[in-house]
C-alpha positions in Angstrom: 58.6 -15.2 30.7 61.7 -13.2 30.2 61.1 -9.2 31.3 61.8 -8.6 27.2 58.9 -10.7 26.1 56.3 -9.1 28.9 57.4 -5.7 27.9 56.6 -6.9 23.7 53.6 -8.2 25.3 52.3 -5.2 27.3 53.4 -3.2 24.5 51.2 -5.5 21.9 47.8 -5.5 24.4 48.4 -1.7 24.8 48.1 -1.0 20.5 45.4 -3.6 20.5 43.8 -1.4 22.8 44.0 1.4 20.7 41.3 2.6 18.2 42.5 5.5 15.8 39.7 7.9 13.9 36.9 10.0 15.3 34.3 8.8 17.7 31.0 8.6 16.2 28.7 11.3 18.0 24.6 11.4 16.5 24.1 15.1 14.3 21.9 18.0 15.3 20.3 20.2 13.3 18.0 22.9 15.0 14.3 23.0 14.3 11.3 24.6 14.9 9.2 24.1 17.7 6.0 23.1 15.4 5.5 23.1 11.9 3.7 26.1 10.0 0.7 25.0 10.2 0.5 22.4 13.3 0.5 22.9 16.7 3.4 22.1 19.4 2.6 18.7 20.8 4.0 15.8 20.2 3.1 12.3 18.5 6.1 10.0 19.6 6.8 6.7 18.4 4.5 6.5 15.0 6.2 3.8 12.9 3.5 1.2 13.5 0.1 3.3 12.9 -1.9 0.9 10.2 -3.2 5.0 9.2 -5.2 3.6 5.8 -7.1 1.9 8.3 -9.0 5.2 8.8 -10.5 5.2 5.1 -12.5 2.3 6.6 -12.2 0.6 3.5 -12.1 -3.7 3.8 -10.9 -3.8 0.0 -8.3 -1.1 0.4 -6.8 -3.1 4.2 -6.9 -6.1 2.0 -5.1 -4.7 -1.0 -2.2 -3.2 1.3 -1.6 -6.2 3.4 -1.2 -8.4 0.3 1.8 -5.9 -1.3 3.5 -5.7 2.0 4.3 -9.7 1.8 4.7 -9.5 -2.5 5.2 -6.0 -3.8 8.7 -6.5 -5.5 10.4 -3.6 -4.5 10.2 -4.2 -0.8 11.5 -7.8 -1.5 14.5 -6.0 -3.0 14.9 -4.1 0.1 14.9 -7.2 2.0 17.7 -9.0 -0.1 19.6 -5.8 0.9 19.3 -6.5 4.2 20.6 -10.2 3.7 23.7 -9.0 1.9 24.3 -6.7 4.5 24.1 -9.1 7.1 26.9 -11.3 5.0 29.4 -8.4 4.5 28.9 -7.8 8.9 29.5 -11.8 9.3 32.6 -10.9 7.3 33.7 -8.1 10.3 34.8 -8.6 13.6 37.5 -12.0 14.8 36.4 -13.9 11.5 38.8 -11.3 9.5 41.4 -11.5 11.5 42.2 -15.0 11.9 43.0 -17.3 8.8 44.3 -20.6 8.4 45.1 -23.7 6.0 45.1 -27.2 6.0 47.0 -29.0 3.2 47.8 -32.7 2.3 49.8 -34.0 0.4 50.4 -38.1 -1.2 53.9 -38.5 -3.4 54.4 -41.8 -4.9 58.1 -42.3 -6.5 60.1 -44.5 -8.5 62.1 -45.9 -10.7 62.2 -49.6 -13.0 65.2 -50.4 -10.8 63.9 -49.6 -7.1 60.3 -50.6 -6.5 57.8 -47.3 -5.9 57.8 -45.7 -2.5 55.1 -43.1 -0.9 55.1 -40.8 1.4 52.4 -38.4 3.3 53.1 -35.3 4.4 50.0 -32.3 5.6 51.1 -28.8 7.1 48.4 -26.3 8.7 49.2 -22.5 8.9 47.2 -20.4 11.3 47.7 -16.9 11.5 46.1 -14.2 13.7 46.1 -10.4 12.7 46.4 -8.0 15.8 44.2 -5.4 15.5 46.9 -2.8 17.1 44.8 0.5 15.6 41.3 -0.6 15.7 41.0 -0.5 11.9 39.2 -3.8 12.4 36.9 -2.9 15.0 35.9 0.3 12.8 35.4 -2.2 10.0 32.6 -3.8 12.7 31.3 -0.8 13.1 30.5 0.7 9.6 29.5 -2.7 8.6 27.0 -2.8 11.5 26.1 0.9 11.1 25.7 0.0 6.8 23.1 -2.6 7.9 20.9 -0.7 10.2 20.8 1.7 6.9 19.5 -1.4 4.5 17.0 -2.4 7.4 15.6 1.4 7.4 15.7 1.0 3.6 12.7 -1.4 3.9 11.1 0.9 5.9 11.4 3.5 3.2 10.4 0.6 0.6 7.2 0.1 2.3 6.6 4.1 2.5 6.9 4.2 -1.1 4.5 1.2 -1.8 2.0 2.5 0.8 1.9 5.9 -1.0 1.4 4.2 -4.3 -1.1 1.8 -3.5 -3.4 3.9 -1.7 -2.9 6.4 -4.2 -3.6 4.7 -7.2 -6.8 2.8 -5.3 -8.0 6.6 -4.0 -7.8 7.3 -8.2 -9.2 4.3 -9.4 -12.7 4.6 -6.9 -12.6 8.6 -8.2 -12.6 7.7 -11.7 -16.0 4.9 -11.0 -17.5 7.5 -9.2 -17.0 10.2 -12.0 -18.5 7.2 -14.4 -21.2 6.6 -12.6 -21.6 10.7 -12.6 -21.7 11.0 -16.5 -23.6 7.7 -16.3 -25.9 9.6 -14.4 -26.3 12.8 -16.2 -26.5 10.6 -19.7 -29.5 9.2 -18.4 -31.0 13.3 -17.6 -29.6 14.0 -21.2 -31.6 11.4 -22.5 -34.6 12.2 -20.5 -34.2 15.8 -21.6 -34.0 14.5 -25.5 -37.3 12.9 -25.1 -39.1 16.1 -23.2 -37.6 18.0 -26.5 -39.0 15.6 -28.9 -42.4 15.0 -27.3 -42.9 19.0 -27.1 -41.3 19.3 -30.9 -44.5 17.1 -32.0 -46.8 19.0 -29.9 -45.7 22.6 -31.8 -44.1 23.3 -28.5 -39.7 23.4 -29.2 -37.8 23.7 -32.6 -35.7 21.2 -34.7 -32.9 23.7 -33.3 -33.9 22.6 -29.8 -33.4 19.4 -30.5 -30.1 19.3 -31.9 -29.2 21.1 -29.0 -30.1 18.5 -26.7 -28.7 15.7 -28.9 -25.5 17.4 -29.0 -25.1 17.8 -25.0 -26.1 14.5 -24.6 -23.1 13.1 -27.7 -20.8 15.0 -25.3 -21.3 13.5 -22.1 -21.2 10.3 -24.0 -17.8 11.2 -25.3 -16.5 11.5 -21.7 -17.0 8.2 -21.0 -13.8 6.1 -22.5 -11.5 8.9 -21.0 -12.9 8.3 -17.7 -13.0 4.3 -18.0 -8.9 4.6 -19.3 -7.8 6.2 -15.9 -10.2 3.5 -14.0 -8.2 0.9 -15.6 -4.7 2.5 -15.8 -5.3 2.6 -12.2 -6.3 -1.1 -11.6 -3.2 -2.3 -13.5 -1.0 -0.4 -11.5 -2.7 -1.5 -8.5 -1.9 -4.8 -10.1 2.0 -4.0 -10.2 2.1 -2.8 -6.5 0.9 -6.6 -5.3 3.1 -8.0 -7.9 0.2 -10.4 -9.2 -2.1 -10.7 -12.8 -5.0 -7.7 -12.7 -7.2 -10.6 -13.5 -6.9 -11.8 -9.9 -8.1 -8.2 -8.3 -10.2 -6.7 -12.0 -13.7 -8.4 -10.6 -13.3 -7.4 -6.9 -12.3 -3.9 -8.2 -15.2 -3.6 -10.4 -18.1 -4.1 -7.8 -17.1 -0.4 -7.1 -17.2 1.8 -3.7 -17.6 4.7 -2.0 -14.4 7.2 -2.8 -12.1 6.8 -0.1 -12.3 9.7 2.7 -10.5 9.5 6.2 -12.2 9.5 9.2 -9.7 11.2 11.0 -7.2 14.2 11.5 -4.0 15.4 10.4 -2.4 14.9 13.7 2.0 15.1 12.7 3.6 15.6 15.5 6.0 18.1 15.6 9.2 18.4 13.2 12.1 17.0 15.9 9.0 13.5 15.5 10.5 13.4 11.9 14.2 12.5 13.2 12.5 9.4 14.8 10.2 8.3 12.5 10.9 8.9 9.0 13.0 5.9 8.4 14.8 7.6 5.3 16.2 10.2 7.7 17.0 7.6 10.2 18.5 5.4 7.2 21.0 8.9 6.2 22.0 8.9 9.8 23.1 5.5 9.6 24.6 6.3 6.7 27.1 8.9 8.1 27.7 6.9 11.0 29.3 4.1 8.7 31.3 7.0 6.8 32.8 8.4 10.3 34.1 4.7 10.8 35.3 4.8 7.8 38.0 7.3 8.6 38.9 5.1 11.4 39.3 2.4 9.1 41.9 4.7 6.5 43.8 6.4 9.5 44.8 2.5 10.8 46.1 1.9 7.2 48.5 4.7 7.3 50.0 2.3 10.9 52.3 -0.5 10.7 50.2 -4.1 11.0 51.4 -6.6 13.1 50.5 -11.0 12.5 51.4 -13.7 14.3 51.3 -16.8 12.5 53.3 -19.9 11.9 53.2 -23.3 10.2 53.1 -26.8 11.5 54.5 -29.6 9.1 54.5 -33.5 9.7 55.8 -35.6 6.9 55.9 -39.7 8.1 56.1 -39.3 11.6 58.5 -36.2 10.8 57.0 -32.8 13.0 58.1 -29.3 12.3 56.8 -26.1 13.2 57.8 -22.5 12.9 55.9 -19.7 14.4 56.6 -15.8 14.7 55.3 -12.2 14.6 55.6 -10.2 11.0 55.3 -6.5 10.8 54.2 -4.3 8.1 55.3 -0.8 7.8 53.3 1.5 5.6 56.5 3.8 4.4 56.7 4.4 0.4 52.8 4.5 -0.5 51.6 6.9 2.9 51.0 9.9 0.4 48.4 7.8 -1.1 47.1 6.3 2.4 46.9 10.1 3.8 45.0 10.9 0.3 42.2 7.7 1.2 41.8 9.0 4.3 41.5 12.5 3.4 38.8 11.1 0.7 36.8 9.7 3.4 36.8 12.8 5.8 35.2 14.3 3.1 32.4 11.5 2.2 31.4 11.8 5.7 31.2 15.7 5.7 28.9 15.0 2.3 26.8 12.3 4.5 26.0 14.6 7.3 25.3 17.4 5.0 23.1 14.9 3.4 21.4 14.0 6.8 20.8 17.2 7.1 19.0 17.8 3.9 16.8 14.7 4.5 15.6 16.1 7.7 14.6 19.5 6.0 13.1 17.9 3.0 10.7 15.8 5.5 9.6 19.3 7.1 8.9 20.8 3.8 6.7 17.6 2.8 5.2 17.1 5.7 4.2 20.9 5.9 2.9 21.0 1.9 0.9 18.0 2.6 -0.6 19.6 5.8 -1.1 22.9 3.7 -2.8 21.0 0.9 -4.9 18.7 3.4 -6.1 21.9 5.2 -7.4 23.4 1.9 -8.5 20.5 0.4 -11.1 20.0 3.3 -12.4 23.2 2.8 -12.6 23.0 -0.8 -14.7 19.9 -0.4 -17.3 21.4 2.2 -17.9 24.5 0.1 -18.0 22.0 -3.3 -21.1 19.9 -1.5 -22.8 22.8 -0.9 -22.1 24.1 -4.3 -23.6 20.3 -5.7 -26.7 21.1 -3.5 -27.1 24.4 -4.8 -27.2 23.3 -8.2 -29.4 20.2 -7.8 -32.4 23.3 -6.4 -31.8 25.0 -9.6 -31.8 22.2 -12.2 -35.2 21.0 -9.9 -36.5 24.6 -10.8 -35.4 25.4 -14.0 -36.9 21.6 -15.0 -40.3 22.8 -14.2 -40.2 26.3 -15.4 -39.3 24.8 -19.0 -42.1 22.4 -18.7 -44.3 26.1 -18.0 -42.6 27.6 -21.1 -40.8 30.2 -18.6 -37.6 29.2 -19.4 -35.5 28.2 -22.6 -34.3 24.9 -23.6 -30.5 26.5 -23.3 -30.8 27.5 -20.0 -32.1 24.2 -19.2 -28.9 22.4 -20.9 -26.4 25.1 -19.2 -27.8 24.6 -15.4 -27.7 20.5 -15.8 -24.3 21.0 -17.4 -23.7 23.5 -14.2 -25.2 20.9 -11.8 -23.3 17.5 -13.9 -19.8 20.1 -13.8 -20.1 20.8 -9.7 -20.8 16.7 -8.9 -17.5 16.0 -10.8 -15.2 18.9 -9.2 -16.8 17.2 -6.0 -15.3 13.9 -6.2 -12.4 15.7 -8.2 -11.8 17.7 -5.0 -12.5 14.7 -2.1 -9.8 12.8 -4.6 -7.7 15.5 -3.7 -8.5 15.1 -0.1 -7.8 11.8 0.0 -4.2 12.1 -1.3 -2.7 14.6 0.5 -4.2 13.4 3.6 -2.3 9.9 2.9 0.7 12.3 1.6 0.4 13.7 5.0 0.7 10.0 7.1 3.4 8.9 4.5 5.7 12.2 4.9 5.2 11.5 8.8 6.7 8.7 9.4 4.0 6.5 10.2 2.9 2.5 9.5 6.2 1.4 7.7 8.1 -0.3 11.2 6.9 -4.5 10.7 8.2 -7.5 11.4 10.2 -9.0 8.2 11.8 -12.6 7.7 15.3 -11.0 8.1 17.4 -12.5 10.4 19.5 -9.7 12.3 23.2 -10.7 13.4 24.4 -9.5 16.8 25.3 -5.7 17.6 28.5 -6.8 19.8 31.8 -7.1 18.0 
C-alpha cells in the first residue's frame, strides 16, 4: 500500500472514530429528603409489589390478573414496543450498507438473422462510513426511544390498575349502600305497621301515618340511583378486561365485603419516585433520545463519505468499478444549522419535561398520602358515629312504644342512624381509593414480564 493510500486510510478510521453532538449525561433535579407527610426511609425497588393483594379480595386478584393479559390499552402499549423494536433493527450496520442484485435476459432479432440472447446480472454494494457518528447517534435515540415505549407499558398497566380497582372499590360501595337502604326499608316498613296497629288502637293519627308512609316512599326512591352506579360500575369493569359484562355480571352480583387494605401507606421517599414511576423513567428516556438527536443534526451539517462500486458480467464478459464518493453539505447548511438548532431546543423542552414529571409524582403521591391519612380518621370516628346512632334508634324505639316520645323523632333518629351507615361506607369508599391512589402514584406493581421480544443494547 502506497504511503498516500495509508495516510486516506488513517485519515478515514480517524473520522469514523469521531462522534459529533453532546454526550448524554442522566438529569437532576433536587428534592426533599421526605415527603410532607412521610417519613425519611426508603422503599427501593417497588415495581413488582402485587399491592391490591392487600384488600384480600380473591374476586378483585382475579379481576386484575385477567386485564393485565386483555385490557386493550396495554396491548396497544405493547404494539408500541414491537414498532419500536423495528425502527432500532433499522439502526446500526444495517443502514449503512446497501446493495443490489439485477438480472437481466435480452432476446434480439430480425426476419433475416435468426434471434440471439444474451444474459447479463450486475450487483452494487455500497458501504456508508459513518465519519461523524450521525449513525451511531441514530442507534442510540432509537435504543433510548424504545426503552421509553417499554416504560409506556408500564404506565399502561398503572392506568388500568387504577381503574380497575377503582371502579371494583365503587361497585362493592354501591351493594353495600343497597343493601343499607334495603335494610332501613325493611325498619320503615316495620315502623308503618307499629303506626297502623297503634292508629287502630286510638293510639297515633292518620298524620302519623302518612308520615311514616312518606319516609319509607323515600328510601324506596333511593334505590334505582344506587343500583345505576352498581351497574355503571360493572360495565366499566367489563371494558377494563376487554370481555362481555355477561361473563363477570353473576360473579359480581354474589356481592362482598367493601374493599379495605390491610396494610400501610408506606411510599418511600420522593428521590424512590425517579426509580419507580415508570412515566418519569419513560420522560427520561425520552430526553435521552432528544440529546442523540443533536448528534444526529450536527453530522448532517459534515461532508458524507461511501464507498461503493458495481460488478457487471454479461456472457462470460466481467467488469467492475469501485470508488469512494463524497458529499459536501455547502448551499443548504443555513437550513442544516436551523435542524439542529430545532433539536437543541426539543431536548431543552424534554428535560424541562422530565422535570415536571418528577414534581407532578411528588405532588400525587403527597395528595394521596394527605387524603389516605384523613380518610382513615374519618372512617374511625364515622363507626363510632354508626354505633352511636344504632343506641339511640334502640332507645327512642322503646320510648315511642311507652308513648314518651313522638312518631317524628322516631323517623328523624332512624333517618340519623340510616344517614351515618351510608356516610360510613361512603367514607371507607374513600379510603379505599386514595389508599390505591397512593400505591399507583408510587410506583409500585406495574414491572411484569410481557411477550415482547427486546433486541440487543450493543450497536
Amino acid at each position: 500500500m502506497t504511503p498516500k493510500k495509508t495516510a486516506l486510510l488513517s485519515l478515514a478510521l480517524g473520522l469514523a472514530a469521531c462522534t459529533v453532538g453532546p454526550d448524554y449525561q442522566a438529569p437532576k433535579q433536587t428534592l426533599a429528603v421526605s415527603f410532607a407527610e412521610g417519613n425519611a426511609q426508603p422503599i427501593g425497588q417497588a415495581t413488582q409489589q402485587y399491592w391490591w393483594r392487600a384488600f384480600n379480595d380473591a374476586t378483585l386478584n382475579d379481576l386484575v390478573q385477567t386485564g393485565l393479559n386483555q385490557n386493550l390499552d396495554i396491548q396497544t402499549a405493547i404494539a408500541r414496543v414491537a414498532e419500536a423494536q423495528a425502527v432500532a433493527r433499522t439502526t446500526g450496520l444495517p443502514s449503512l450498507v446497501s446493495g443490489n442484485l439485477s438480472a437481466q435476459r435480452t432476446v434480439s432479432g430480425s426476419d433475416m438473422v435468426d434471434n440471439s440472447a444474451a444474459n447479463s446480472g450486475s450487483f452494487n454494494p455500497a458501504i456508508v462510513l459513518d465519519l461523524f457518528g450521525g449513525e451511531r447517534r441514530s442507534r442510540e435515540a432509537a435504543l433510548a426511544s424504545l426503552q421509553s415505549a417499554e416504560l409506556s407499558v408500564g404506565s399502561a398497566r398503572l392506568a388500568y390498575l387504577s381503574s380497575l380497582v377503582t371502579n371494583y372499590i365503587d361497585m362493592r360501595y354501591f351493594q353495600n349502600a343497597l343493601a343499607i337502604n334495603r335494610q332501613t326499608i325493611e325498619t320503615r316498613r316495620d315502623t308503618l305497621s307499629l303506626v297502623q296497629s297503634q292508629r287502630e288502637a286510638g293510639a297515633a293519627t292518620a298524620l302519623d301515618e302518612a308520615q311514616a308512609q312518606a319516609s319509607l316512599d323515600a328510601d324506596l326512591a333511593a334505590l334505582p340511583t344506587l343500583e345505576a352506579g352498581f351497574y355503571a360500575a360493572t360495565y366499566a369493569i367489563a371494558t377494563l378486561l376487554a370481555q362481555p359484562v355477561q361473563t363477570i355480571e353473576d360473579r359480581l352480583e354474589r356481592g362482598a365485603a367493601q374493599p379495605r387494605p390491610a396494610s400501610g401507606a408506606d411510599v418511600g421517599v420522593p428521590a424512590d419516585l425517579v426509580r419507580n414511576r415508570p412515566d418519569v423513567r419513560a420522560a427520561e428516556r425520552k430526553l435521552a433520545a432528544a440529546t442523540a438527536e443533536i448528534g444526529i443534526a450536527e453530522a448532517a451539517l459534515y461532508p458524507s463519505l461511501t464507498l461503493g462500486g458495481t460488478i457487471t458480467r454479461t456472457e462470460g464478459f466481467d467488469s467492475w468499478t469501485y470508488g469512494p464518493s463524497v458529499l459536501v453539505p455547502v448551499l443548504n447548511q443555513p437550513a442544516l444549522r436551523a435542524s439542529r438548532d430545532q433539536q437543541i431546543a426539543q431536548a431543552e423542552q424534554a428535560e424541562l419535561q422530565w422535570r415536571s414529571s418528577v414534581l407532578d409524582a411528588v405532588e400525587e403521591v403527597q395528595s394521596a398520602q394527605s387524603s389516605y391519612l384523613r380518610n382513615r380518621r374519618a372512617v374511625a370516628a364515622y363507626q363510632r358515629s354508626v354505633v352511636s346512632n344504632e343506641r339511640v334508634v334502640e332507645l327512642s324505639r322503646e320510648t315511642y312504644r311507652g308513648g314518651t316520645t313522638t312518631l317524628l323523632d322516631l323517623l328523624t333518629v332512624q333517618r340519623s342512624l340510616s344517614s351515618a351507615r351510608l356516610t360510613l361506607a361512603s367514607s371507607v369508599r374513600d379510603l379505599a381509593t386514595s389508599w390505591a391512589s397512593l400505591q399507583v402514584a408510587a410506583g409500585k406493581g406495574w414491572a411484569f414480564p410481557t411477550a415482547t421480544r427486546t433486541v440487543a443494547r450493543d450497536s
